[in-house]
N, C-alpha and C positions, 0 to 999 in steps of 0.2 A: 221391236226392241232395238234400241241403240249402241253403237259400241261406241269406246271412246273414242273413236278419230273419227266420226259421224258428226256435222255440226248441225247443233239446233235452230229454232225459227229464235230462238236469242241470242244464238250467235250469230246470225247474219243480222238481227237488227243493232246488236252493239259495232258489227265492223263496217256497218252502215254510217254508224255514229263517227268512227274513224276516217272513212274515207271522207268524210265532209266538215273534216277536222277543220282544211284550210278554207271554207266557207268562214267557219264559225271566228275562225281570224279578222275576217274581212266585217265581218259583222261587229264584231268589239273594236276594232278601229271604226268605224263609222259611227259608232255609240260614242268613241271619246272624240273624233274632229269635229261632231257636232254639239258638244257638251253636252246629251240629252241627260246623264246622269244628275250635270247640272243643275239644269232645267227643272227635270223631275224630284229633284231636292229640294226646290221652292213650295212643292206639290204638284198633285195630277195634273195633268194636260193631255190635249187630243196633240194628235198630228200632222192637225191644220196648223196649232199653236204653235208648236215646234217649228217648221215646216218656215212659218211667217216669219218668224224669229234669224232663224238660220238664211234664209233664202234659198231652200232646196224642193222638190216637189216633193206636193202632201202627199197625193198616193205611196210613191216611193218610202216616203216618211212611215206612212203607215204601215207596208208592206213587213219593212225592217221592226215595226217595233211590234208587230203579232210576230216576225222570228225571234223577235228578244223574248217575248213572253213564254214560247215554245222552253227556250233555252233558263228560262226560273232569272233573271234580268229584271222584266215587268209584271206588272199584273194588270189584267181588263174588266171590271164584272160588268160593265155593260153595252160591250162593243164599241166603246168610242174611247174612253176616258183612259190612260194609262198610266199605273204610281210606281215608283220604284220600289225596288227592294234590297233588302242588306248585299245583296249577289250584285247590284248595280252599283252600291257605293266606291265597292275597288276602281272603280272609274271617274270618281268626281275628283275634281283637281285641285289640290294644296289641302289635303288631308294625308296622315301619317298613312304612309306605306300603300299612297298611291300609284294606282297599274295604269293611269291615264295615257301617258305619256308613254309606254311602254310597248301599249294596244298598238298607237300609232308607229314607233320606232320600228317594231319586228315586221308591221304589214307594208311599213316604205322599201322601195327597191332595194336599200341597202343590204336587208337582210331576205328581199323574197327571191329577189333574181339571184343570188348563191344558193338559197335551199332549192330552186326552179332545177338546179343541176345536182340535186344529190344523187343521181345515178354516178356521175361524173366522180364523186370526192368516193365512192364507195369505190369503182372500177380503181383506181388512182391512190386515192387513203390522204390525198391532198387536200387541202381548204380550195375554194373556187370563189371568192371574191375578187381574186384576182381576174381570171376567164370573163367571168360578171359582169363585174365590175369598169374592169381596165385599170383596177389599183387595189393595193391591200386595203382594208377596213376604214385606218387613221386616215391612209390619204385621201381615201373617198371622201370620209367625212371631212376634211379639211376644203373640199369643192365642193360640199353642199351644203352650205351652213343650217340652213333649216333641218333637214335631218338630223344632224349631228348637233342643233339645238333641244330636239324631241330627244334624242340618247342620252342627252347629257340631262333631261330634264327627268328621264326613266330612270336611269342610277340615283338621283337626288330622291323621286318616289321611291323608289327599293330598298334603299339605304334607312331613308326616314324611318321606315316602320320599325328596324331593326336597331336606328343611333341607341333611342335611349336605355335600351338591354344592354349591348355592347357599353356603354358607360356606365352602367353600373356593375359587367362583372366586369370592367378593365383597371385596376388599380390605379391611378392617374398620381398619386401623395407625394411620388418622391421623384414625378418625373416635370421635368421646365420648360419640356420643349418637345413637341410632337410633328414629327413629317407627315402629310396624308399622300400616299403616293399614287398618283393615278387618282387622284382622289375627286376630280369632277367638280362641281361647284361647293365640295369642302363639308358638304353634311354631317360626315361620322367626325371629322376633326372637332368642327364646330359643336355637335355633340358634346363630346369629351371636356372642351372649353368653357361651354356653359356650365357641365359638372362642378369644374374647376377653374374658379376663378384665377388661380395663379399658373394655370397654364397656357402655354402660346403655341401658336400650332402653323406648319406653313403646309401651303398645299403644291404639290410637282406634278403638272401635268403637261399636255399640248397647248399651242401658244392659243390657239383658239376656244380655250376653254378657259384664260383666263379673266376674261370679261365678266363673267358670270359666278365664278369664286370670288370675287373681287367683290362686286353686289350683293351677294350673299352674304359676305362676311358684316360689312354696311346695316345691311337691312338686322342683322339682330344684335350691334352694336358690340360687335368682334374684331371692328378694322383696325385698332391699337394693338390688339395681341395677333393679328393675323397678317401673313403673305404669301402673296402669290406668285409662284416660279415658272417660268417654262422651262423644261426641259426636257431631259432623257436621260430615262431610268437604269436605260444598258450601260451610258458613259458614268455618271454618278449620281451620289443623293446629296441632301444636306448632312452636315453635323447635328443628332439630334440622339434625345434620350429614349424616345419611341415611335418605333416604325408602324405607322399603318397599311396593311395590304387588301384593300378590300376588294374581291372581286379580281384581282389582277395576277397572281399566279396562272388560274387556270385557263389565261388568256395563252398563255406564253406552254416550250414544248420545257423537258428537263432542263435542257442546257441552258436556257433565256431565263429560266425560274433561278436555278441555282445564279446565274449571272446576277439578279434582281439583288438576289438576298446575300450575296457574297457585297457588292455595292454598299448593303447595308451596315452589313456586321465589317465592314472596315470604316465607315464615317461615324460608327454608334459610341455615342460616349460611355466610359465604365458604367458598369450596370445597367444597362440597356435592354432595352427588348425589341422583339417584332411582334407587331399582334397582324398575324391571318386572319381572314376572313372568309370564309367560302363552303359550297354547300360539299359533303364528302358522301360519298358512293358506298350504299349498303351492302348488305348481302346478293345475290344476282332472283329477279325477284320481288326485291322490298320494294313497295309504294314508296313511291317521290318522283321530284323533279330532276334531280342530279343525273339520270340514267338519259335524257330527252336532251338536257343543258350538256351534258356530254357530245353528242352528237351535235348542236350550235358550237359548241369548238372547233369540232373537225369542219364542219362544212367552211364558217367563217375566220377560222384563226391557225392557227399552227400548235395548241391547246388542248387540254382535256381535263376533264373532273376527274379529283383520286379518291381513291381511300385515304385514310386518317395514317395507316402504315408508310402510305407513300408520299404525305405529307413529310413525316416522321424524317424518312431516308433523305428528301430534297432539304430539309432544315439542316441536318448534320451533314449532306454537303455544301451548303452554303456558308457553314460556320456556325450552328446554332443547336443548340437540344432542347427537344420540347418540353416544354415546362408542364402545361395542362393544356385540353381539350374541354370544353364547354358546348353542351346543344343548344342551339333556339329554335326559331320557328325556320319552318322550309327548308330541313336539311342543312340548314346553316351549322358552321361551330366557328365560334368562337379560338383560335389556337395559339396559345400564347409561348415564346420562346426565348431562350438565355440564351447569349453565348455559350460557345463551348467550350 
């Protein structure tokens, strides 16, 4: 008979599961630099196929995709041939609320060699991109452009799956002019735009991201209502009637957040708003990601996931009262805010 602090032959195979968490990383990035999701979207293929394709060795190829199969990825029924499946599709690229780009961004040095030292941010309560790296996050990404092309390509995946919810609970009718702040190559702006044709939207980020907002806006015939700003969100915003924050609070600690939104609610013209974005932290506990993405702030930024209360408190010091809260998918809400 067992007591409770006794762990079973399931407990050791789930924490088995755990410990080879960062395999399984490595493995979904290798799934997306080789497009095998791609690939396998055409239909089945061996691993020779693949393999000829990509120019990488078959065995190896093969190797990797009896572990995708392991992991519900692929499927085999006759030891050679391998098809996808809906669990592989989060990986094929330029479909809504692609993790393609994602796979790759987390498992590039950017983000492995600061997690490498999470002993370090725990001992300390510090981010270590810095130690890492040899520079915070931006600047890294500003010397590596390839990576910080796959980041900027993972927030446009992320984003996408979620734009077209976000516009239609976002009332857009009586606003002319939308900021997307941080906003990457302008997705949720664009978004909104599409909704509403008589809205114009600019996007404010790093100078190196504006290439690709720019193209963006082009490719879905947005460049007449659309512009692209470099700059810096701590110094100021534009003048507009709606703030977009997607993703971008819970980069920043209180003070840099409140700095964000106080920026805002003095550039916001009468009747303005800020629409939040971000995933918000349940009960201690509750299934989701926010509790894991919490812990990628500390390591990587000077950040954190909140509760919805401490949304709440950071709005009303910025200048703002929350209007409503809205759920979507993945711990997302939707937070929409007046002045105060």
């Amino acid at each position: 008979m067992t007591t409770a602090l006794e762990a079973t032959d399931k407990d050791f195979e789930r924490m088995m599961q755990m410990l080879t968490g960062f395999f399984v990383t490595q493995i979904a990035s290798a799934v997306a630099t080789y497009s095998i999701a791609d690939h396998l979207a055409k239909g089945p293929a061996t691993a020779e196929k693949i393999a000829a394709i990509e120019g990488i060795d078959s065995t190896a190829t093969f190797r990797l995709l009896r572990a995708c199969a392991s992991l519900g990825l692929v499927s085999c029924d006759d030891g050679l041939t391998f098809s996808a499946t809906p669990l592989l599709g989060t990986l094929r690229t330029n479909v809504p609320g692609s993790l393609h780009s994602l796979a790759i961004a987390w498992s590039a040095p950017g983000h492995w060699l600061p997690w490498g030292r999470f002993s370090d941010a725990m001992r300390t309560g510090q981010r270590q991109t810095v130690p890492a790296l040899g520079a915070a996050i931006w600047d890294y990404y500003a010397q590596q452009p390839k990576e910080a092309a796959a980041f900027t390509n993972a927030m446009h995946g992320f984003t996408s799956g979620v734009a077209q919810e976000v516009a239609r609970l976002v009332d857009t009718s009586t606003a002319k002019l939308a900021v997307d702040i941080g906003g990457a190559s302008g997705t949720l702006v664009h978004s909104l735009m599409t909704a509403n044709p008589q809205l114009h939207g600019i996007i404010l980020d790093l100078p190196d991201v504006v290439p690709s907002a720019t193209a963006a806006a082009a490719a879905l015939g947005l460049a007449e209502r659309s512009r692209v700003l470099a700059g810096d969100f701590f110094a100021s915003v534009p003048e507009a009637d709606l703030y977009l924050l997607k993703h971008v609070l819970h980069d920043w600690d209180d003070g840099q957040g409140v700095r964000i939104l106080q920026n805002c609610r003095r550039a916001m013209r009468p009747g303005g708003r800020v629409i939040v974005i971000e995933m918000l932290l349940g009960e201690i506990g509750e299934p989701g990601p926010a509790p894991f993405m919490d812990l990628n702030m500390m390591v990587m930024l000077t950040g954190r996931e909140r509760r919805l209360s401490e949304y709440r408190t950071l709005l009303k010091q910025g200048g703002f009262r929350l209007d409503k809260s809205s759920p979507i998918r993945s711990s997302l809400a939707v937070i929409e805010a007046v002045a105060a």
